[in-house]
C-alpha positions in Angstrom: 131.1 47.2 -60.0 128.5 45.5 -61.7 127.5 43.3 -59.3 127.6 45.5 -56.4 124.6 47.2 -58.9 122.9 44.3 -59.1 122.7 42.3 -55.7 120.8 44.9 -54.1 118.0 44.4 -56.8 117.8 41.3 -56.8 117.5 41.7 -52.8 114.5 44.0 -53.4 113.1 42.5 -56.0 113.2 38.7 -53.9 111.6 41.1 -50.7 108.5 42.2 -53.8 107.8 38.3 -54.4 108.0 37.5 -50.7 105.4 40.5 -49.8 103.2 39.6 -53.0 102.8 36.1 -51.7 102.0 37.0 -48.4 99.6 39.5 -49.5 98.2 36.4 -51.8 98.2 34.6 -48.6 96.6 36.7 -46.5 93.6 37.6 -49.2 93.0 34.0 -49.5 92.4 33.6 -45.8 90.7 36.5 -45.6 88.4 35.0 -48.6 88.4 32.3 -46.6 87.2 33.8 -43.6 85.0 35.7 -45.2 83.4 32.6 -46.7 83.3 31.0 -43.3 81.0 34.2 -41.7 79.1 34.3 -44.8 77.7 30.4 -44.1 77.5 31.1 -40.2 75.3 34.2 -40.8 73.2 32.5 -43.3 72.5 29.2 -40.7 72.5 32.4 -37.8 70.0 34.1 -39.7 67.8 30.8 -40.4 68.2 29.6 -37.0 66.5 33.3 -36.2 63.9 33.1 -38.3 62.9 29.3 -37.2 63.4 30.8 -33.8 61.0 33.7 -34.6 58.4 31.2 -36.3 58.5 29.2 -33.8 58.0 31.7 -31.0 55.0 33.4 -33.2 53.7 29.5 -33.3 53.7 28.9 -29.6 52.5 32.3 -28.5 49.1 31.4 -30.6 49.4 28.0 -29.0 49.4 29.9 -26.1 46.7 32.2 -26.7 44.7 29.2 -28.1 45.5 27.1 -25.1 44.0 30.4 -22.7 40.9 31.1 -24.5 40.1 27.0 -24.1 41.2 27.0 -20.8 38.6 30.3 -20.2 36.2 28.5 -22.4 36.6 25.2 -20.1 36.5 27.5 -16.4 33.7 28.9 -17.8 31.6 25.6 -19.2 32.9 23.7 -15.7 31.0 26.8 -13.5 28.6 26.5 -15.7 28.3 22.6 -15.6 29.4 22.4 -11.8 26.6 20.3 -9.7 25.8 18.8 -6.6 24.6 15.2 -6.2 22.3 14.0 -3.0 21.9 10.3 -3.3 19.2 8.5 -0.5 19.0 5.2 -0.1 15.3 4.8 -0.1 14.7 1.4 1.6 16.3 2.5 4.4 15.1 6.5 4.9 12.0 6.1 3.6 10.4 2.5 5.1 12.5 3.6 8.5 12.1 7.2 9.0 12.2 9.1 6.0 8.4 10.2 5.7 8.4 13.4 4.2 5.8 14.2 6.1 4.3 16.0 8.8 5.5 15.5 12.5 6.1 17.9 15.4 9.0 19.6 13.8 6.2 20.6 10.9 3.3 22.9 12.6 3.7 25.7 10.8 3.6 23.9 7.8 0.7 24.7 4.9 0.3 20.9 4.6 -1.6 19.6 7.4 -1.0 15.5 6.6 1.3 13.4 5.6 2.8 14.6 2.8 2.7 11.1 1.0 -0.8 10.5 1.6 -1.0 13.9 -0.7 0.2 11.9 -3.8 1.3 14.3 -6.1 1.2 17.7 -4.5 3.3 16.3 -1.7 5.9 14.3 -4.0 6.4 18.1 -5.2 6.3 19.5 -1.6 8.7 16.9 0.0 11.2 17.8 -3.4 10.8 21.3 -2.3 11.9 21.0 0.9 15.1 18.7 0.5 16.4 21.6 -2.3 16.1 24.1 0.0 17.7 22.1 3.1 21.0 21.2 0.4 21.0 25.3 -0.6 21.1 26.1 3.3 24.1 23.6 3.9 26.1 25.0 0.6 25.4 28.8 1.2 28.9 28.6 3.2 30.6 27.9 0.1 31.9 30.1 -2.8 30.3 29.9 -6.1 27.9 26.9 -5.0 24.8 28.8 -5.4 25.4 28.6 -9.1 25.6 24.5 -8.8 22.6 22.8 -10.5 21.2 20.5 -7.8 20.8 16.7 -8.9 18.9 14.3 -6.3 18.6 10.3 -6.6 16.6 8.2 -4.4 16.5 4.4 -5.0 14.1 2.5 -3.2 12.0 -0.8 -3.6 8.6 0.5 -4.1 6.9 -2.8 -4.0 8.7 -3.6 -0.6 7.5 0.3 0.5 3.8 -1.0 -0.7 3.6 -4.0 1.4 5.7 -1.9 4.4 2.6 0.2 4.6 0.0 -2.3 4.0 1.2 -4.3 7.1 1.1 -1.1 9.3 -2.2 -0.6 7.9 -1.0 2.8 6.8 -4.1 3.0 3.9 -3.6 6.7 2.5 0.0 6.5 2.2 -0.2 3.2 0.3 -2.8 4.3 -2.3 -0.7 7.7 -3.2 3.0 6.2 -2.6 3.2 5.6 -6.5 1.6 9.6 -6.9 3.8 10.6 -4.6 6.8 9.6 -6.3 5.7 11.1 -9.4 5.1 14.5 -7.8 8.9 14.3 -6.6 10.4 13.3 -9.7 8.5 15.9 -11.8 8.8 18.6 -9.5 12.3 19.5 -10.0 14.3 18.7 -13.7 17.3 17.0 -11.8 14.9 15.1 -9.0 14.5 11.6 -9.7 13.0 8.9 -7.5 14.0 5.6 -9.0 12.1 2.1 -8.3 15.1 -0.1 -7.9 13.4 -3.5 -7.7 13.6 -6.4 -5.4 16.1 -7.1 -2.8 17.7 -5.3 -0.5 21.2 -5.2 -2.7 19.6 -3.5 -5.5 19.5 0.2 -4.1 22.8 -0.3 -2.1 24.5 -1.8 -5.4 23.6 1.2 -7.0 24.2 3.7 -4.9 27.8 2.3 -4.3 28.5 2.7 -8.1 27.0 6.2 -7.7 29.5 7.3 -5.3 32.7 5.5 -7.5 31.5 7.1 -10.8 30.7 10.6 -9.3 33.9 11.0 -6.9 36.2 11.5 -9.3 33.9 13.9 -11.6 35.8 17.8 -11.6 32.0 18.9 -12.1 30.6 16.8 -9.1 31.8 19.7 -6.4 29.9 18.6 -3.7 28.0 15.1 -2.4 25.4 14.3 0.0 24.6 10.6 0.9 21.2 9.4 2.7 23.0 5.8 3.8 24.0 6.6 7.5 21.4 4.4 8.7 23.5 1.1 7.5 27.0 0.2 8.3 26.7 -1.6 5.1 28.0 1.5 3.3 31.0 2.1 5.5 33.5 -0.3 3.4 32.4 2.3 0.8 33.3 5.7 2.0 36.3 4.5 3.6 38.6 4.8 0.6 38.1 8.8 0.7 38.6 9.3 5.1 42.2 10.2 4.5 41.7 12.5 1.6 41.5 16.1 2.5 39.7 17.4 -0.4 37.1 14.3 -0.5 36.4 14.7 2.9 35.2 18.4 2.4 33.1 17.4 -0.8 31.3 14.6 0.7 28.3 15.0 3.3 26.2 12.5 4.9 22.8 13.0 5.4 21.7 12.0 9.6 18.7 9.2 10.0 17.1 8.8 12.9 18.8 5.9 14.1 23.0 6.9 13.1 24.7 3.6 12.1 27.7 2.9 15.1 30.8 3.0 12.4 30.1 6.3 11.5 31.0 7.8 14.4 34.7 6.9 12.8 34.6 8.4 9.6 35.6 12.1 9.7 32.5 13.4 6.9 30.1 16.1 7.9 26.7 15.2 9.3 23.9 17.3 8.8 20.4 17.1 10.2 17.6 18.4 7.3 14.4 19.9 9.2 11.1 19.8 7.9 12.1 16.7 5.9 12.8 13.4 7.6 10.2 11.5 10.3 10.7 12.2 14.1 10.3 8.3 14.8 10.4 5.0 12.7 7.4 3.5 11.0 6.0 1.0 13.1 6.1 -3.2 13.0 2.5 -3.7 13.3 -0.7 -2.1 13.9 -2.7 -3.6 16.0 -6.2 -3.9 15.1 -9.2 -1.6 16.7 -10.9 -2.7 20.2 -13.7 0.1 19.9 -15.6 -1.7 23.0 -14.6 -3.2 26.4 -13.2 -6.6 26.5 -15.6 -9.0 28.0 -14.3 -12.6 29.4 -16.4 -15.5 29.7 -17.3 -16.8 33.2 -18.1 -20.5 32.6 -15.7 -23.1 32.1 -14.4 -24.1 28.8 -12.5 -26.2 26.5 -8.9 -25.5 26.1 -9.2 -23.1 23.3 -11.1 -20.3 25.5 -13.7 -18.0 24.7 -13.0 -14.9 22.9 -13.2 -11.2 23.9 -16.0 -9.6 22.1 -15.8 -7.5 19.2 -11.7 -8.2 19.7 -11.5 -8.5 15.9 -13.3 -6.8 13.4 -15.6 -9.1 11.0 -13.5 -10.1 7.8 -15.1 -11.5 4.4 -14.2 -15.0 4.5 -12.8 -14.9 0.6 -11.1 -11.6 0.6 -7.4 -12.3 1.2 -6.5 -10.2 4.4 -3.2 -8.5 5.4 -4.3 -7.9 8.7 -1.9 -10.3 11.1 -3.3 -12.4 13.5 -0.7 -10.9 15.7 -0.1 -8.9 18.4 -3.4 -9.9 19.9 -4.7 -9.4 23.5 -2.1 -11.5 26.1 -5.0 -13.5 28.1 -4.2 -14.6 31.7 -6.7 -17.1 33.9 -7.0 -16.1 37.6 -3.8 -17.4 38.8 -2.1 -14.8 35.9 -1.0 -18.3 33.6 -0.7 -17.4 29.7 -4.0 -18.9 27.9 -4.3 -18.7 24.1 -6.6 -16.5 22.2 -9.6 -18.5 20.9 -9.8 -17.7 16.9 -12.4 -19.9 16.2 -12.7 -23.3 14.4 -11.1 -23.3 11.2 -13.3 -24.1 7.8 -12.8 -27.6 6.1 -12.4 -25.0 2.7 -9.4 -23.1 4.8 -7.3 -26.0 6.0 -7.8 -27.9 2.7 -6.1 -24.7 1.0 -3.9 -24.6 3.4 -2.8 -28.3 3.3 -2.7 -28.2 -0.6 -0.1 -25.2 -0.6 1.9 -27.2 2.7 1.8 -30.0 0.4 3.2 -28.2 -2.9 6.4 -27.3 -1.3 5.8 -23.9 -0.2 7.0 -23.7 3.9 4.9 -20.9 5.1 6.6 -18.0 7.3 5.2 -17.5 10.4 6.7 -14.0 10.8 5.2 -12.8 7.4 1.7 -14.4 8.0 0.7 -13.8 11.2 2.7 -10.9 12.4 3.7 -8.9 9.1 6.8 -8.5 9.9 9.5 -10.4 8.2 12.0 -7.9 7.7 14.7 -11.2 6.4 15.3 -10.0 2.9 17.5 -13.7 2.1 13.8 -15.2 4.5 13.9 -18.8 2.8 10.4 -19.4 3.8 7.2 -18.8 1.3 5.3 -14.8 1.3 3.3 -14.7 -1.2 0.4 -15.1 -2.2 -1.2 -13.8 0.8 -3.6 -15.9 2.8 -7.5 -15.1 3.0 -8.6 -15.1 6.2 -9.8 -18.8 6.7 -6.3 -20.2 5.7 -4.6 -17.6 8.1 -6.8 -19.4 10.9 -5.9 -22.5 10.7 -2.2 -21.4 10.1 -2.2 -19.9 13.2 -4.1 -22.8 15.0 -1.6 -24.8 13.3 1.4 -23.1 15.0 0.1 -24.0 17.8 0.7 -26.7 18.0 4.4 -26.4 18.5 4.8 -25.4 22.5 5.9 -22.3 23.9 9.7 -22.7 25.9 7.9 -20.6 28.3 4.8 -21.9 28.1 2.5 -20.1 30.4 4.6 -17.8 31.7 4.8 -16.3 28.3 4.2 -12.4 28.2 5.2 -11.6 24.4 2.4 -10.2 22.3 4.1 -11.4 19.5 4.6 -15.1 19.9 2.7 -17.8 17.6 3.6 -20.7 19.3 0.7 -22.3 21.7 0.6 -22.4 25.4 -2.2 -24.6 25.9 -2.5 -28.3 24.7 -5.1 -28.6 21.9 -6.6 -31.2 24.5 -6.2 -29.8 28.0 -6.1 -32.1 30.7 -7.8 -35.1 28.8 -5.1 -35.7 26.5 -4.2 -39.5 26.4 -0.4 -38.6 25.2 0.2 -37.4 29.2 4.0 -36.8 30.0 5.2 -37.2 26.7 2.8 -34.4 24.9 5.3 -31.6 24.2 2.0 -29.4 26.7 2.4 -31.8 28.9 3.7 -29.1 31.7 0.6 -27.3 31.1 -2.0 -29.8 31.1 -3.6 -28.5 34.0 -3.2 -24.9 33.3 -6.7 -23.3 33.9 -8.1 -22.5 30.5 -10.9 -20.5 31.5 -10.0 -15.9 31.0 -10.1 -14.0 33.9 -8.3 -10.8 32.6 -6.1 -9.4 30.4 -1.6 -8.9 31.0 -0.2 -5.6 31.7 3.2 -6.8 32.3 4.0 -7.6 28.4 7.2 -7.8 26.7 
C-alpha cells in the first residue's frame, strides 16, 4: 500500500529535476545567446560609427576636393594662354616685313614700318594681336586667353641681310624696331638668337615639345611654314585629334611643299607679312646714259660712264661688284666690265689675307649673297673697295664654261683673256677660245639670265 503511495512521487518528483535542469539548460543558452548579441551589437555598433566617421571624413574630402577643383577651373581660365612662335630668320629676312605694301593703303603709317624704329616695333605688335584675336574669336572662352608671342631671329644675319640690299633705313632702326615690339605688348618678345641658322629652329623645336603638353597652352600658332625643316617636328601631333585643333600654322609667302601633308590650319595674317621676298642684290644707281667707247682697246675694255658711283678708297664698302652691266661687242660676244687697275696698297692687302689662310668667298664679296650658313669660305672682315678690285680682277682669271656666250649678270668668272690675242700661252691658255673675241663695247645685253 505503501509503495503504491510512493512510486508516483518519486515519478513527479524525478519529472521536477528533469524540468529544473532543462530550465537550467535553457537559461544558460539563453545567457549564452544573449552574450553572443551583446558582442555582435557592440562590433555592429562600432563598425556604424567607423562607418559614419568615415563617411563624414570623405564627404569633406569631397567637398575639399570640389572647392580645389573650382579653385583650379578657375586659376586654369584664368591662366589659359595662347602661344604664337615665328621663326624670324626665315619670316623676317624672306618676307616677313611688317611693313607697308599694297595690302596696307589705308594704313596711318605711310613706310616701312621697320624703318619707323620704335613706333613701328609697336605698330607691327599691334597688328599680329589683333590678326591671332580674329582667328580665335570662333572659339569659346578664348577671348579671355592672355596672348604670348616669340620671335627668334639672328639679328646680326638680319643686319648684314639689309646692308647687302642696300636697304639703309631699315638697317639703322632694325635694333629700335625690335625694341618697340617687345615693349609694346607684356607677353611680346622678339628674341636675338645668335649665329647660325640652327639656333632659332633649335629653339623653337623645344618651344613646341615644352608647350604641347601644357593644359594652359589652349591654342598654338607657328611662323615656320616656310622650311620643311620643321616638318619632322609637327609630325608627332598629325594623328592627334585634339592637337591638331590646338595647333595653327602661320602661311609665308613661299608655303614649304611637305606641308601640304600635314592636316593643321593655315591662316593668312593681313596687314602683317610682305607681298614679295626681300631681294638678293641691289644693283647700284646708273642716274645717266651709258656711253661705250668707240676706239679700240686692250682686253679689259673701257667703262661706261658714271656706271659706278665714286667710293672712298679706305672706307670698307658693302656695295658688290655684282650684278653689273652684261657688255656685248658688235657681234653680241660677252666682254668683261673694265673696273680699273688695282692699287699696289689693294692687292698687297689682299695677298697678305690670301696668304694667312683666309679663302675668300666670291659669292659674299662680290655679289652679297652667300646665303650658305655651313659656307667654309672666309666673310669677314669686309673688303674696302681697292681689295674688292683686285678680288674681282683676280676671279678672273679663272674662265667662264661659257665663255662669251655668257648672259648671267651674276657671274665673276672672266670671259676675256687678261692678254687678248697677244698672249704667248696660245692653245693652252684656259681663254684660249676667246683670244680673238673683239674686246672693244658696242652695246649693252637684253637677253640676260
Amino acid at each position: 500500500m505503501a509503495d503504491n503511495l510512493v512510486n508516483p512521487l518519486m515519478d513527479r518528483l524525478q519529472a521536477f529535476i528533469k524540468s529544473d535542469e532543462e530550465r537550467q539548460t535553457f537559461i544558460t543558452d539563453l545567457i549564452e545567446v544573449n552574450t553572443k548579441l551583446e558582442k555582435e551589437l557592440r562590433t555592429a555598433r562600432s563598425d556604424h560609427l567607423d562607418q559614419l566617421e568615415s563617411r563624414r571624413m570623405w564627404q569633406e574630402r569631397a567637398q575639399d576636393s570640389e572647392a580645389r577643383l573650382k579653385e583650379s577651373q578657375g586659376s586654369a581660365a584664368s591662366n589659359s594662354f595662347m602661344l604664337c612662335i615665328i621663326d624670324g630668320d626665315g619670316y623676317l629676312a624672306s618676307h616677313f616685313s611688317l611693313g607697308m605694301d599694297s595690302m596696307l593703303t589705308s594704313s596711318k603709317f605711310n613706310d616701312n614700318l621697320i624703318s619707323q624704329g620704335v613706333i613701328g616695333g609697336g605698330e607691327a605688335a599691334t597688328r599680329l594681336l589683333d590678326n591671332m584675336k580674329r582667328h580665335i574669336r570662333h572659339i569659346d572662352g578664348a577671348m579671355q586667353w592672355k596672348i604670348i608671342v616669340r620671335i627668334y631671329a639672328n639679328l646680326d644675319g638680319l643686319l648684314k641681310k639689309y646692308t647687302y640690299i642696300d636697304f639703309v633705313e631699315e638697317k639703322k632702326a632694325l635694333r629700335q624696331f625690335v625694341a618697340g615690339f617687345t615693349q609694346s605688348q607684356p607677353l611680346f618678345d622678339f628674341i636675338d638668337a645668335g649665329q647660325g641658322k640652327e639656333r632659332a629652329d633649335h629653339k623653337i623645336k623645344e618651344q613646341l615639345s615644352l608647350f604641347i603638353n601644357n593644359s594652359h597652352c589652349k591654342h598654338m600658332m607657328l611662323g615656320v611654314a616656310h622650311d620643311n625643316g620643321y616638318v619632322p617636328a609637327l609630325d608627332p601631333y598629325k594623328n592627334d585629334s585634339a592637337a591638331v585643333s590646338r595647333i595653327a600654322l602661320i602661311e609665308p609667302l613661299n608655303l614649304g611643299w611637305e606641308y601640304s601633308k600635314l592636316p593643321f590650319e593655315v591662316n593668312h595674317f593681313e596687314s602683317v607679312f610682305r607681298s614679295q621676298d626681300l631681294p638678293n642684290d641691289r644693283a647700284p644707281p646708273r642716274s645717266q646714259p651709258k656711253q661705250y667707247p668707240t676706239s679700240k682697246q686692250s682686253s679689259q675694255t673701257q667703262p661706261p660712264q658714271n656706271h659706278r658711283p665714286a667710293i672712298a678708297q679706305d672706307l670698307i664698302t658693302r656695295q658688290p661688284i655684282y650684278p653689273g652691266p652684261l657688255l656685248l661687242n658688235k657681234n653680241d660676244e660677252r666682254v668683261d666690265e673694265y673696273l680699273g687697275t688695282p692699287s699696289d696698297k689693294g692687292e698687297a692687302n689682299l695677298e697678305s689675307r690670301i696668304r694667312s689662310g683666309s679663302k675668300l668667298c666670291n659669292l659674299f664679296h662680290l655679289r652679297g649673297d652667300c646665303n650658305d650658313p655651313k659656307c667654309p669660305y672666309s666673310h669677314e672682315p669686309f673688303l674696302v673697295w681697292e681689295e674688292l678690285v683686285a678680288f674681282a680682277l683676280k676671279a678672273r682669271l679663272t674662265a667662264c664654261h661659257a665663255g662669251s656666250r655668257c648672259r648671267s649678270r651674276l657671274c665673276v668668272l672672266g670671259h676675256l683673256c687678261p692678254h687678248g690675242s697677244s698672249c704667248s700661252r696660245k692653245k693652252t691658255c684656259y681663254f684660249n677660245k676667246v683670244h680673238y673675241v673683239d674686246p672693244k663695247v658696242d652695246h649693252e645685253a637684253t637677253d640676260m639670265e
